[in-house]
C-alpha positions in Angstrom: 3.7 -3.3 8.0 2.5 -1.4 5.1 2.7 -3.2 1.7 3.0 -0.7 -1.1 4.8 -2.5 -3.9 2.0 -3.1 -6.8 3.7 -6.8 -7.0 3.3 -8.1 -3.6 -0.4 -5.8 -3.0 -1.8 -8.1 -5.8 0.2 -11.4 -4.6 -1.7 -10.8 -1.4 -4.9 -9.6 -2.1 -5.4 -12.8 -4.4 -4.0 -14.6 -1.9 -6.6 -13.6 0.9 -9.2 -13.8 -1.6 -8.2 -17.9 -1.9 -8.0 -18.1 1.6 -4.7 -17.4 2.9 -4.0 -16.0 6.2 -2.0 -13.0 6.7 -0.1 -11.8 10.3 1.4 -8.5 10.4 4.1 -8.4 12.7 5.3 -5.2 12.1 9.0 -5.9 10.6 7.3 -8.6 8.2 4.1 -10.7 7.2 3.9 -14.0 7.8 1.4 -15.6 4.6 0.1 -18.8 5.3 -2.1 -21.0 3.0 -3.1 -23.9 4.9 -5.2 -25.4 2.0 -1.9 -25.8 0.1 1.0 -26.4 2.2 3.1 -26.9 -0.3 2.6 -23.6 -2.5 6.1 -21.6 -1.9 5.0 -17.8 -2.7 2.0 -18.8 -0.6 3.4 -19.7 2.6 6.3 -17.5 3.2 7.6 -14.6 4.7 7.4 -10.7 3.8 10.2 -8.6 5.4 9.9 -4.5 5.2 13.1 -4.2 4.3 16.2 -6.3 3.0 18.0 -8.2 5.9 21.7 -7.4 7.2 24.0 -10.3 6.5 24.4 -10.9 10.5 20.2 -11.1 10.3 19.5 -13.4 7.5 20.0 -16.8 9.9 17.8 -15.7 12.3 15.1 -15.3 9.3 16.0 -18.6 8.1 15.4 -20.3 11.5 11.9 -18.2 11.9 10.8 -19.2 8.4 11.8 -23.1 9.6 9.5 -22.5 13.6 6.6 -21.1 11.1 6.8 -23.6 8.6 8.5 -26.7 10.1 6.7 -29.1 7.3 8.4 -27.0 3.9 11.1 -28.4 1.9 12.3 -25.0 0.8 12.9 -21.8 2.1 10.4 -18.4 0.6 11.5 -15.2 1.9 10.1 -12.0 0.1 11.7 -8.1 0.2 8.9 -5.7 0.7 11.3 -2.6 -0.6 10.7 0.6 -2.7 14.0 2.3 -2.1 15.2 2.8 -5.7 11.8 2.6 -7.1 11.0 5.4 -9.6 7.2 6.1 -10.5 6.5 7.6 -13.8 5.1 11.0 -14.0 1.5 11.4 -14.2 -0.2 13.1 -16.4 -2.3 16.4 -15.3 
C-alpha cells in the first residue's frame, strides 16, 4: 500500500525510526510497536481507503486478532480523495 498523505508518511517514518514494525498487506498496514504496547497511534491499523459500513466490524475484529492485549481500538484512513495541493511555483 502506498502511503502518500504527508501526515501518516511522517507518523511512520518516526515510527520505524523508534523501532516499530510495519506489514503491508496491501488493503492496509498493520503498525506495531512492541516496546510500547500501550501507545495507540503506534500500534494500529492503516486502511487505503475509508471502510463501507457492512466492512467496519470485520476491521474491528482484525484490529482485536492483531492486538488482543489493547484497551482501545486505533484505526487510521490512509485517503487523499478531496485533497487539494497548492500550486507550485515555477
Amino acid at each position: 500500500m502506498e502511503v502518500t498523505s504527508l501526515g501518516y508518511s511522517t507518523d511512520l517514518a518516526i515510527l520505524r525510526f523508534e523501532g516499530s514494525q510495519t506489514a503491508d498487506c496491501g488493503d492496509h498496514i498493520v503498525i506495531r510497536s512492541s516496546q510500547n504496547p500501550g501507545f495507540r497511534w503506534g500500534n494500529f491499523i492503516l486502511l487505503a481507503a475509508p471502510p463501507r459500513s457492512s466492512e467496519l466490524a470485520a476491521w474491528l475484529s482484525r484490529f482485536g486478532a492483531l492486538f488482543p492485549l489493547a484497551t482501545y481500538q486505533a484505526i487510521g484512513v490512509e485517503d487523499q480523495a478531496g485533497f487539494v495541493r497548492a500550486p507550485q511555483s515555477p
